[in-house]
PATOR-547993 format. One record per residue (C-alpha): x, y, z. Coordinates in nm, 3 decimals. Layout:
BEGIN
<node><x>X</x><y>Y</y><z>Z</z></node>
...
end
This chain:
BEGIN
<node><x>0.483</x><y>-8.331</y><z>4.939</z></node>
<node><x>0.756</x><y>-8.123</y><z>5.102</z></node>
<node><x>0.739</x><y>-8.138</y><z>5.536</z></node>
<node><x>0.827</x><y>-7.849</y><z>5.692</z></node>
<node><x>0.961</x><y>-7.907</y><z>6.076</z></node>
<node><x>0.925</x><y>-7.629</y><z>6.264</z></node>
<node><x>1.199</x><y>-7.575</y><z>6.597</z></node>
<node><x>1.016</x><y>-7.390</y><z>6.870</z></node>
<node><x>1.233</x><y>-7.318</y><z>7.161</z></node>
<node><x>1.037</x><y>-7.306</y><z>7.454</z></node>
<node><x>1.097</x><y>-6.969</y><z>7.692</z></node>
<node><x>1.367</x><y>-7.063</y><z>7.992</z></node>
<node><x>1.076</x><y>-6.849</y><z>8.215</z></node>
<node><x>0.778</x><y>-7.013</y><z>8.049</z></node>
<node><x>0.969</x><y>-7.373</y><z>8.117</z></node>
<node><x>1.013</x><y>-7.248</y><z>8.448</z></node>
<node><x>0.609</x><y>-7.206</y><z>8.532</z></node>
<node><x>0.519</x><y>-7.476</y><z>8.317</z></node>
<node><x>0.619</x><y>-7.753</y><z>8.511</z></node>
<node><x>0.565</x><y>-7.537</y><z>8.896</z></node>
<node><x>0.757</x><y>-7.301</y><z>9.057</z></node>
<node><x>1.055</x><y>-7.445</y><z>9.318</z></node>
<node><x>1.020</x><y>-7.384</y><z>9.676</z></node>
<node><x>0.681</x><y>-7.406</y><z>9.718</z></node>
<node><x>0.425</x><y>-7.640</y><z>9.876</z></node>
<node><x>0.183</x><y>-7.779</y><z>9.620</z></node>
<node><x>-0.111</x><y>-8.040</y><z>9.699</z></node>
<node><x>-0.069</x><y>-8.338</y><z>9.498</z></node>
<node><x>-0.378</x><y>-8.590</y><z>9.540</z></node>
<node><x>-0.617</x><y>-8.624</y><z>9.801</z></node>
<node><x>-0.521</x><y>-8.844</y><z>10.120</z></node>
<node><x>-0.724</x><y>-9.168</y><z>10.011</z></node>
<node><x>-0.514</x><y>-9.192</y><z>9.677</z></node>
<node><x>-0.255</x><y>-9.301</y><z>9.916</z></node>
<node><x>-0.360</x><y>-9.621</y><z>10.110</z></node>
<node><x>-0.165</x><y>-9.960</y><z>10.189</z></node>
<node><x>0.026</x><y>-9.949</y><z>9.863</z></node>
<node><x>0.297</x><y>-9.727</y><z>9.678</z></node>
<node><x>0.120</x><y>-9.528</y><z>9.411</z></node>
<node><x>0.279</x><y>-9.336</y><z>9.103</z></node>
<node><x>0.205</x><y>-8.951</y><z>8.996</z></node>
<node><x>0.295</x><y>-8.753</y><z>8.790</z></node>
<node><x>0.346</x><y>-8.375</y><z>8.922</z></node>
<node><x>0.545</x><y>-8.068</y><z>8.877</z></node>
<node><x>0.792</x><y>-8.170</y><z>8.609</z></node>
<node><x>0.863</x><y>-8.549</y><z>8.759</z></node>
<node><x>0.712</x><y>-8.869</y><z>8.864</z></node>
<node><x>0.643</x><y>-8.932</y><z>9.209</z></node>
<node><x>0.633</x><y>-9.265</y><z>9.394</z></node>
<node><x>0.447</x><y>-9.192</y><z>9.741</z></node>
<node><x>0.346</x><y>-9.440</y><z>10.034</z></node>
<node><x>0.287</x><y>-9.467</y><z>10.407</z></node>
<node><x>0.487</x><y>-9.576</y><z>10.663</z></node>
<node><x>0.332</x><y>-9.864</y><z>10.960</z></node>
<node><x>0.248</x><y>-9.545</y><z>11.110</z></node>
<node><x>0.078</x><y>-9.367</y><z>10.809</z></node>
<node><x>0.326</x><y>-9.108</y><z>10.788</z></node>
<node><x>0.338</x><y>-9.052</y><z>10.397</z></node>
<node><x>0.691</x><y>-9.042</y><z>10.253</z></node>
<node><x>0.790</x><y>-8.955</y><z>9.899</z></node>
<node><x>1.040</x><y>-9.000</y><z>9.587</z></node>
<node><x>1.133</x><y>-8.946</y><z>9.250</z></node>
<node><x>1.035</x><y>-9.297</y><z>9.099</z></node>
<node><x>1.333</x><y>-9.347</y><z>8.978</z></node>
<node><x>1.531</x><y>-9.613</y><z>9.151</z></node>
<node><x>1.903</x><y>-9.452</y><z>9.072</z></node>
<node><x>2.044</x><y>-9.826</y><z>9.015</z></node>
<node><x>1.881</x><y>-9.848</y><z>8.669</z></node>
<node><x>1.565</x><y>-9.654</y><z>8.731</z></node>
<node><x>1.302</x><y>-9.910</y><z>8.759</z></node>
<node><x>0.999</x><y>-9.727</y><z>8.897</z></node>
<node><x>1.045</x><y>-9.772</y><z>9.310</z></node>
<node><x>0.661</x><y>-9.742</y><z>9.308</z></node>
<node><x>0.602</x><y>-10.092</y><z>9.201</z></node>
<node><x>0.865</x><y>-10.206</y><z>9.474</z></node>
<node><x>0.817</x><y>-10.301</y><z>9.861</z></node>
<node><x>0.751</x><y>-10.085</y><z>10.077</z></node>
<node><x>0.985</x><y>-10.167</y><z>10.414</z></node>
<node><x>0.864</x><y>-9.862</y><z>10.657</z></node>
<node><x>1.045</x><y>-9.522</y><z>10.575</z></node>
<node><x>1.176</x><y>-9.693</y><z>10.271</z></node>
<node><x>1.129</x><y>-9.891</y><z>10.007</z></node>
<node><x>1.273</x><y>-10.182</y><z>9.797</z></node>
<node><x>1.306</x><y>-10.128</y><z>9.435</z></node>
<node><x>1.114</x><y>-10.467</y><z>9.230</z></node>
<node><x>1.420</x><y>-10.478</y><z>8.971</z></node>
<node><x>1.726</x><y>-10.549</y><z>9.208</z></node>
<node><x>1.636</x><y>-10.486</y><z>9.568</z></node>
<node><x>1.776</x><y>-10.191</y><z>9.590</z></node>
<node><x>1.638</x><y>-9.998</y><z>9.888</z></node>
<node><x>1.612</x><y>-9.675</y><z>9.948</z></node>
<node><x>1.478</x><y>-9.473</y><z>10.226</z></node>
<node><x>1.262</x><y>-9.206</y><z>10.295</z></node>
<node><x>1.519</x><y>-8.887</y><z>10.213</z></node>
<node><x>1.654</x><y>-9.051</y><z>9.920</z></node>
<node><x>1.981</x><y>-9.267</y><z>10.072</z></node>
<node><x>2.012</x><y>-9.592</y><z>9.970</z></node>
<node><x>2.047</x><y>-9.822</y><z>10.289</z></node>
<node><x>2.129</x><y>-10.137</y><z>10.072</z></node>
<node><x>2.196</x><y>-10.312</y><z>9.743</z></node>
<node><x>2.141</x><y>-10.673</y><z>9.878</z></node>
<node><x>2.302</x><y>-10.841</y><z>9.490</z></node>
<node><x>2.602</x><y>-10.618</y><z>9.562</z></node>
<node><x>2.700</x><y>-10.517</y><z>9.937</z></node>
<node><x>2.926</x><y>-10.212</y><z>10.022</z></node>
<node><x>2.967</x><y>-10.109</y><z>9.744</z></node>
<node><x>2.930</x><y>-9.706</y><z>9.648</z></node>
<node><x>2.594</x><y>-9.661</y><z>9.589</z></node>
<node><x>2.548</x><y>-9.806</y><z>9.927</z></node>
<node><x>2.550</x><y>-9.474</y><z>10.172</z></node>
<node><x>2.515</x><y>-9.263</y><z>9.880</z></node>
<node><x>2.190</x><y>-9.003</y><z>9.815</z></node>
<node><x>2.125</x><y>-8.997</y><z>9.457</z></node>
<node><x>1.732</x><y>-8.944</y><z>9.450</z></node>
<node><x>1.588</x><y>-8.685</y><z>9.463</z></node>
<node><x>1.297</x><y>-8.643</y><z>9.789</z></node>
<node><x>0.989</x><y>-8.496</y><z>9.864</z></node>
<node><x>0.903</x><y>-8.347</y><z>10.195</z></node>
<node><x>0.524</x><y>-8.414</y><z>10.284</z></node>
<node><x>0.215</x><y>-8.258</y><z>10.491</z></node>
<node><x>-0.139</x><y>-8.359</y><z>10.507</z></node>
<node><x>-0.391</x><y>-8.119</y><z>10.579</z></node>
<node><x>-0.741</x><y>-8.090</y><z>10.500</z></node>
<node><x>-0.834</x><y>-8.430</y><z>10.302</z></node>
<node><x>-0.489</x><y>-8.377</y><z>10.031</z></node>
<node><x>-0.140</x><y>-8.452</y><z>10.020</z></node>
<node><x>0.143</x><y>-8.185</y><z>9.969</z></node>
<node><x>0.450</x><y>-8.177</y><z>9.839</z></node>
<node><x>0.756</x><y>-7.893</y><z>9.856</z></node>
<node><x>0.922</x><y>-7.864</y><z>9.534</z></node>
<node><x>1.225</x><y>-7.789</y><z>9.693</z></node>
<node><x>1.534</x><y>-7.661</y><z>9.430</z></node>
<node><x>1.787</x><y>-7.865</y><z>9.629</z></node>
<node><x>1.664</x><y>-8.233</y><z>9.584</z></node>
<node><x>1.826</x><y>-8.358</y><z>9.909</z></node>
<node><x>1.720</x><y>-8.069</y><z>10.109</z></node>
<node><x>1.685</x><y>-8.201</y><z>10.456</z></node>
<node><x>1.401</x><y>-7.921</y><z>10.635</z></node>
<node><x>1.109</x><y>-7.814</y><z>10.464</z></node>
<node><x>0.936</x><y>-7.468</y><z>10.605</z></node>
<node><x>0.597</x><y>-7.532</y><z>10.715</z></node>
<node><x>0.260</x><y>-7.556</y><z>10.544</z></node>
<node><x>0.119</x><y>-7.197</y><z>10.630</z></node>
<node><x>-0.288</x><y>-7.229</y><z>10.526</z></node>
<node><x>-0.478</x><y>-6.952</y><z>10.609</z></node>
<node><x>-0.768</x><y>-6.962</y><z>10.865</z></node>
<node><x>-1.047</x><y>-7.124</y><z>10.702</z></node>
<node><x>-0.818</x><y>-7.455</y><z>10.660</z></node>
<node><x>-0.675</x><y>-7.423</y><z>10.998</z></node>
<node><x>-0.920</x><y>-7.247</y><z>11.260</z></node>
<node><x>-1.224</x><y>-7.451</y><z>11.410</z></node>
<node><x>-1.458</x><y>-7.177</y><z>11.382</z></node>
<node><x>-1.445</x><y>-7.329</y><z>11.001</z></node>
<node><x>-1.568</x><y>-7.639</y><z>10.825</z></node>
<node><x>-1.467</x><y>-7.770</y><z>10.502</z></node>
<node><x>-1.495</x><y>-7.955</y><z>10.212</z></node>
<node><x>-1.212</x><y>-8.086</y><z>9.963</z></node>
<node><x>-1.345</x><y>-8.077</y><z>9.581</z></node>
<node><x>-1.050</x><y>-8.213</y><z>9.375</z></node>
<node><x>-1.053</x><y>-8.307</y><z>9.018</z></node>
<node><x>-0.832</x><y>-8.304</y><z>8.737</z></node>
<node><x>-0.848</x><y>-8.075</y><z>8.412</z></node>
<node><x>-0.744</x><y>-8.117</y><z>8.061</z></node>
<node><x>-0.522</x><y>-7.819</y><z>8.036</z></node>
<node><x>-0.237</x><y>-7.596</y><z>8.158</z></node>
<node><x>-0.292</x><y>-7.525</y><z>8.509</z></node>
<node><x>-0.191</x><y>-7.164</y><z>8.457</z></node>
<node><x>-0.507</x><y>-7.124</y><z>8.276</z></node>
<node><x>-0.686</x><y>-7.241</y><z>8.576</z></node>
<node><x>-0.531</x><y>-6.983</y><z>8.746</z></node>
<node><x>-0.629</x><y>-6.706</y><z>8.506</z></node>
<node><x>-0.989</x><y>-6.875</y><z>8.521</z></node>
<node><x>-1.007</x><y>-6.783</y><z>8.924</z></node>
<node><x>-0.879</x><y>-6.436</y><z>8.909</z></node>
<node><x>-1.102</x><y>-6.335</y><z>8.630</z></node>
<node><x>-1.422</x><y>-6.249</y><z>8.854</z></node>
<node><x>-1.612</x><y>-6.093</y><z>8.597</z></node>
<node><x>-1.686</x><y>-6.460</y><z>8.399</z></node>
<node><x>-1.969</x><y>-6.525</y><z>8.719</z></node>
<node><x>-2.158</x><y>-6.269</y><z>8.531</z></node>
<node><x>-2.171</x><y>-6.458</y><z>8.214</z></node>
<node><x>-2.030</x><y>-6.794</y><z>8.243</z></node>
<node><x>-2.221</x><y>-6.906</y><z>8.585</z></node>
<node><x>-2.521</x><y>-6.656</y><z>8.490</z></node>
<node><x>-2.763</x><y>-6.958</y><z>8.500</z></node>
<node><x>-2.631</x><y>-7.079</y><z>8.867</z></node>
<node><x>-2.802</x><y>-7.050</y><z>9.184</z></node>
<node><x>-2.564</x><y>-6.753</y><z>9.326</z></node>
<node><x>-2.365</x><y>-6.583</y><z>9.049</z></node>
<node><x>-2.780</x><y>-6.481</y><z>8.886</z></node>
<node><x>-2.766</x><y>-6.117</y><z>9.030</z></node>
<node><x>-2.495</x><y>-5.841</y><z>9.000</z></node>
<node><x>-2.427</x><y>-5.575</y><z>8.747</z></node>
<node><x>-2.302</x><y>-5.702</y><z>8.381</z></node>
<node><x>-2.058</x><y>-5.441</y><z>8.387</z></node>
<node><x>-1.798</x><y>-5.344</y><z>8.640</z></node>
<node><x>-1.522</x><y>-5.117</y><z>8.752</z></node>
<node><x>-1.180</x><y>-5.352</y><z>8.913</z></node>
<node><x>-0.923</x><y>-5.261</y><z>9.163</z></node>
<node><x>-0.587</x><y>-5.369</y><z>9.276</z></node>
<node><x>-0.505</x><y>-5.362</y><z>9.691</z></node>
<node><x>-0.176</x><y>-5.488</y><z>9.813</z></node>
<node><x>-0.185</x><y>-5.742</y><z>10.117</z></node>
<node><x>0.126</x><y>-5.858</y><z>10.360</z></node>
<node><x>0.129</x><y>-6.207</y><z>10.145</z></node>
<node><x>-0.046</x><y>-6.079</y><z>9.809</z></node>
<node><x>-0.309</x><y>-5.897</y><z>9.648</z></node>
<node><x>-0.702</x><y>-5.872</y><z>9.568</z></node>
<node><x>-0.879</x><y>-5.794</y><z>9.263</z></node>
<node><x>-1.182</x><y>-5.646</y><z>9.335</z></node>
<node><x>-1.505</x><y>-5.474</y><z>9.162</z></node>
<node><x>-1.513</x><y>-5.155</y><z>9.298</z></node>
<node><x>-1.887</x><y>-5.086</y><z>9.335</z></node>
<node><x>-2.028</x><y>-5.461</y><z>9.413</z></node>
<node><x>-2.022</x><y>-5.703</y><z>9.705</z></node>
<node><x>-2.120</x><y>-5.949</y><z>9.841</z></node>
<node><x>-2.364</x><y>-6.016</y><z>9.545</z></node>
<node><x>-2.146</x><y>-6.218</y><z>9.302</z></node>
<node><x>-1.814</x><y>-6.362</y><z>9.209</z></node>
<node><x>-1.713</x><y>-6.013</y><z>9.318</z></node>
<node><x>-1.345</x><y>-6.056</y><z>9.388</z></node>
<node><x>-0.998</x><y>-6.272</y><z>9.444</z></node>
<node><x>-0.763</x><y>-6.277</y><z>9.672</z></node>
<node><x>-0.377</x><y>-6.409</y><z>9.565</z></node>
<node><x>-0.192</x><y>-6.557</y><z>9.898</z></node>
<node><x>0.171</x><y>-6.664</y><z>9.857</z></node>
<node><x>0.273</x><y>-6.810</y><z>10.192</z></node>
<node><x>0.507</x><y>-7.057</y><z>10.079</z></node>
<node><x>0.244</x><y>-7.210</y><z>9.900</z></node>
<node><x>0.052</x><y>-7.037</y><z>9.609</z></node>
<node><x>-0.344</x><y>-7.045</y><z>9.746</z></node>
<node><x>-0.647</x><y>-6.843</y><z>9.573</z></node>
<node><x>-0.949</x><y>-6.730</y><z>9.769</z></node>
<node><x>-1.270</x><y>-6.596</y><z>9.695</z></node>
<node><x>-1.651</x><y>-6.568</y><z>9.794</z></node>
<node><x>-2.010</x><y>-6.620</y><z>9.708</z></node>
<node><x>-2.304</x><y>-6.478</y><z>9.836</z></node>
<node><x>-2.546</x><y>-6.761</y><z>9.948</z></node>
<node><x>-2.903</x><y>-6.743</y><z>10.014</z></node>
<node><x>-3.133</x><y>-6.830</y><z>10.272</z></node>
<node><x>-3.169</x><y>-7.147</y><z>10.183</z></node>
<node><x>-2.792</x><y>-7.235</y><z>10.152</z></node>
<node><x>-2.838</x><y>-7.299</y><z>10.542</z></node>
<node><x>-2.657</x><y>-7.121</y><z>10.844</z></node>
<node><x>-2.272</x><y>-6.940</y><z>10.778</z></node>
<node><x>-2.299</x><y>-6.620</y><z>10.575</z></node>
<node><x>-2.063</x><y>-6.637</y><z>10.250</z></node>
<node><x>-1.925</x><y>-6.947</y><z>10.108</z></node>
<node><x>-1.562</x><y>-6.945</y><z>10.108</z></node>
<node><x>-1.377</x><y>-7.086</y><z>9.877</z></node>
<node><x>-0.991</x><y>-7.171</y><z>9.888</z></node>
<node><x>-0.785</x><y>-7.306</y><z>9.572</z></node>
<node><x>-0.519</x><y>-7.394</y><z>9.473</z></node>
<node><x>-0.395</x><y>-7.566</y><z>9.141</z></node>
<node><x>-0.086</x><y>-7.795</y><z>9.065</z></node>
<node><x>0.047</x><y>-7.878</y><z>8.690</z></node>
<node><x>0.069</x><y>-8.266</y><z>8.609</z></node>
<node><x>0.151</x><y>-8.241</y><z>8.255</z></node>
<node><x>0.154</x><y>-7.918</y><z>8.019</z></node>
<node><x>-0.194</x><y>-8.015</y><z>7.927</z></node>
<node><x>-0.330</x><y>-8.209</y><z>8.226</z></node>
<node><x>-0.391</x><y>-7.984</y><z>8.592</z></node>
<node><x>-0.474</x><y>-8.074</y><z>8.971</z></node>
<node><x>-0.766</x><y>-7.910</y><z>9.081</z></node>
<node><x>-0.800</x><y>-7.871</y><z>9.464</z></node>
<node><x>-1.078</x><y>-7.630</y><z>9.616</z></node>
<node><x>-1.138</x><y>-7.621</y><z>9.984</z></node>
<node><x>-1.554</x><y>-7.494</y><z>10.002</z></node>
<node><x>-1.572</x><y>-7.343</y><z>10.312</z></node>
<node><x>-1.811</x><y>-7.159</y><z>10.584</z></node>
<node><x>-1.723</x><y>-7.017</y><z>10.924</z></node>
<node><x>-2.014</x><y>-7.224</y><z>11.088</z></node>
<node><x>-2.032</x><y>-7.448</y><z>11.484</z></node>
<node><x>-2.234</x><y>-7.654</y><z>11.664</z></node>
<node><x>-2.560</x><y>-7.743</y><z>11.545</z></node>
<node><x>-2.510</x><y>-7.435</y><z>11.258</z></node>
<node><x>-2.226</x><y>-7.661</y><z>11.133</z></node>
<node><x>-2.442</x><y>-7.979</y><z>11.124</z></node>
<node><x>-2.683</x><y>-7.846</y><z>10.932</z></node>
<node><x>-2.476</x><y>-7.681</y><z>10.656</z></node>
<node><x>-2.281</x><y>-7.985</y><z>10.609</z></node>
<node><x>-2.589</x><y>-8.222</y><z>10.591</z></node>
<node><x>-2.699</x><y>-7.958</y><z>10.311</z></node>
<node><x>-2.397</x><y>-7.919</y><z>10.127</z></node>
<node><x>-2.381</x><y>-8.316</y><z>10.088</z></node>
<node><x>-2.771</x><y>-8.358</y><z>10.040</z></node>
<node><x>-2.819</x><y>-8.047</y><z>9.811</z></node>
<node><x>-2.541</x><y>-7.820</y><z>9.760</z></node>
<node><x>-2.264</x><y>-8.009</y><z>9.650</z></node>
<node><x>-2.399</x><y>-8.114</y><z>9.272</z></node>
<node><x>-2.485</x><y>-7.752</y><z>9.192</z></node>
<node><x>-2.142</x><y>-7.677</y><z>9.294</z></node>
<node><x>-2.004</x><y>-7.934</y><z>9.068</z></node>
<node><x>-2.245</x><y>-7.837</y><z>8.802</z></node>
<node><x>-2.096</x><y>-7.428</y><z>8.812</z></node>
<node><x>-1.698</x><y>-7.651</y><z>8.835</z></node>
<node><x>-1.796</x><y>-7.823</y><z>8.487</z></node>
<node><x>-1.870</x><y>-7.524</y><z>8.332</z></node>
<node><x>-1.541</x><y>-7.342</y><z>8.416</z></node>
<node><x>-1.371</x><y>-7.693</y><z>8.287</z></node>
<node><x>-1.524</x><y>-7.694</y><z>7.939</z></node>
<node><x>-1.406</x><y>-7.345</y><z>7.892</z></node>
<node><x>-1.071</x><y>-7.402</y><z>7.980</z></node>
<node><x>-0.999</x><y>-7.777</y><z>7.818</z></node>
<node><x>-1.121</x><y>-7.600</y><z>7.522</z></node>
<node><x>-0.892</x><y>-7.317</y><z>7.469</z></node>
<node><x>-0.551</x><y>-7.385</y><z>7.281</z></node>
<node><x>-0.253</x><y>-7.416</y><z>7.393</z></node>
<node><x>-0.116</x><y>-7.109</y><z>7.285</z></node>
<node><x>-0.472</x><y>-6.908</y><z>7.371</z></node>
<node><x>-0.321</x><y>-6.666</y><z>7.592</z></node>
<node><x>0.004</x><y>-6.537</y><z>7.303</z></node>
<node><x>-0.330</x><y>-6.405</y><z>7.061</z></node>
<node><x>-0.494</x><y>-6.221</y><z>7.342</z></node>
<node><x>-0.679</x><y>-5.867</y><z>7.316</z></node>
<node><x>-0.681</x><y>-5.813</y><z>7.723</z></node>
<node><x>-0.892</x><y>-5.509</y><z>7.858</z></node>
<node><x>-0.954</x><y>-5.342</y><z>8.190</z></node>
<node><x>-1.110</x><y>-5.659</y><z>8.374</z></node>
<node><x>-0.796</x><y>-5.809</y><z>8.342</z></node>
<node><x>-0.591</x><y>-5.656</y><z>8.537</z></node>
<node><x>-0.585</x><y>-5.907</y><z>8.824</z></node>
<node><x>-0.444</x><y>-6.210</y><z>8.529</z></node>
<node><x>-0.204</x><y>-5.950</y><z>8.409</z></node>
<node><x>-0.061</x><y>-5.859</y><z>8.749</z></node>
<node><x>-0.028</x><y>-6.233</y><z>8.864</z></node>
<node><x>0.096</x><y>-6.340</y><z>8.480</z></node>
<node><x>0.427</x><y>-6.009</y><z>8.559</z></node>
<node><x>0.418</x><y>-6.192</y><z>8.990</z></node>
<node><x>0.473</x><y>-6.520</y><z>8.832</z></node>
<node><x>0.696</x><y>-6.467</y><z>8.541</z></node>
<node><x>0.913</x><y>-6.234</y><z>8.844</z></node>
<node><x>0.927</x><y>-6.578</y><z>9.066</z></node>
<node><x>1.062</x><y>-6.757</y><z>8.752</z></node>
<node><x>1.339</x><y>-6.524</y><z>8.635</z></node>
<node><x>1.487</x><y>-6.536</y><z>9.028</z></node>
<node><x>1.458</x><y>-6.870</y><z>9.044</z></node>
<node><x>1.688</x><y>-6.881</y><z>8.665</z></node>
<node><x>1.881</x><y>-6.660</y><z>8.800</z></node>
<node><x>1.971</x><y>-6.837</y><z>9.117</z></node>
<node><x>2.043</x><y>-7.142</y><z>8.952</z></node>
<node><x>2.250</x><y>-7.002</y><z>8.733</z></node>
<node><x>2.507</x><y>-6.856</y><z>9.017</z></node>
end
């Protein structure tokens, strides 16, 4: 039997998006994922110790200790840094190392050889910036838009973790039309035309694809934000009986772990106070949430199901315009980003 190996060369931009675009925030876990003890993740192309300080700051490196690369996250931590288990090698918080206690003064001592993670928390989740210069010493801030950061709104974090490329999680979102047939059976993507006309309107910070003739009666459009930090956003109509706050907002945003493994981080969101917010929130955990999560699993089979290469043996047509205009925005960010590394 004769083998035949095959050599497929991956594309520089598709290597690029694979593994997360640089200079960007992304949200890496939720906040309780990181309690009294370093813990290990893989995200965006490396593998990430994280931990908190005495004051619960939460700092972050490569694990990778750069003696002999033990993984730091199975070390000590000692405040804003931490002690590698192998040799005691510490390192702190922006990727110096303060000490090598079997070997003192000498050159890795003082030196900054791994490669750190600026941090926020916000809204239940951890983020990271993927900076392009590892020992960048400012971050810009984490810009969320108003339903994360005004009190007028209340929120819920819904993370989970899919079984494939996250940019197909992406396509998923901005592909309003699937409510219609996918989520046909849910509690409120049931009404709505099975046919629609889409539209493209430029924003400051991105873009919405939008039905033209519908509303406020299904999955009806998507909104692209890019605010140093790649967010989706979209709405459905509730009823009555989803309690007090008009539409349910939703806010997402989606962060690769491996080529076939994805973060999956959406903010549910209403613009409700006072007693209005009590209510909705005792109904959303009572009653809501499940159906929610039920409408979730059926957007995960479809995409842990599709192959790898689904989206090279595609037949696109007018409802995807939105996928095809973030797809071009995308591969754009990647060739820059090439191109500046290459100067």
């Amino acid at each position: 039997m004769n083998a035949h190996v095959i050599n497929v060369q991956l594309d520089p931009v598709d290597a690029v998006l694979e593994v997360g675009l640089k200079d960007l925030w992304f949200p890496v876990c939720p906040s309780g994922f990181v309690k009294d003890n370093p813990v290990s993740l893989r995200r965006l192309g490396y593998k990430i110790a994280l931990w908190r300080d005495a004051t619960g700051q939460v700092h972050a490196l490569e694990d990778h200790c750069p003696h002999r690369g033990a993984p730091l996250s199975l070390g000590v931590i000692l405040g804003d840094r931490i002690a590698c288990p192998y040799h005691g090698v510490e390192v702190r918080h922006d990727g110096t190392v303060m000490r090598v206690p079997g070997s003192p003064g000498c050159k890795l001592e003082g030196s900054r050889p791994t490669r750190r993670f600026h941090t926020a928390e916000s809204n239940g989740a951890i983020f990271l910036f993927n900076a392009s210069n590892p020992a960048l010493d400012e971050a810009p801030a984490l810009r969320l838009p108003e339903q994360l950061t005004s009190p007028e709104w209340s929120s819920f974090l819904c993370y989970t973790e899919w079984g494939g490329d996250y940019r197909y999680v992406l396509d998923n979102i901005m592909d309003p039309m699937h409510g219609a047939y996918l989520h046909k059976q849910s509690h409120t993507m049931a009404e709505g035309d099975m046919t629609a006309e889409f539209q493209i309107r430029d924003l400051e910070n991105g873009f919405i694809f939008e039905k033209k003739h519908q509303r406020d009666v299904n999955f009806d459009w998507t909104e692209w934000m890019d605010t140093d930090i790649h967010l989706m956003r979209l709405e459905i109509p509730y009823p009555k009986t989803g309690g007090p706050g008009g539409n349910f907002s939703i806010i997402g945003s989606y962060t690769p772990i491996t080529n076939r493994a994805a973060a999956v981080f959406h903010w549910r969101c209403r613009k409700v106070e006072g007693w209005q917010r009590d209510t909705w929130r005792f109904l959303y955990k009572n009653r809501l949430e499940q159906r929610h999560w039920n409408v979730l699993e059926q957007d995960r089979v479809a995409v842990e199901n599709m192959e790898p290469d689904a989206n090279k043996r595609e037949h696109l047509y007018a409802h995807d315009m939105g996928i095809v205009r973030l797809r071009r925005h995308l591969r754009k960010l990647a060739t820059e980003q090439l191109s500046q590394a290459s100067t």
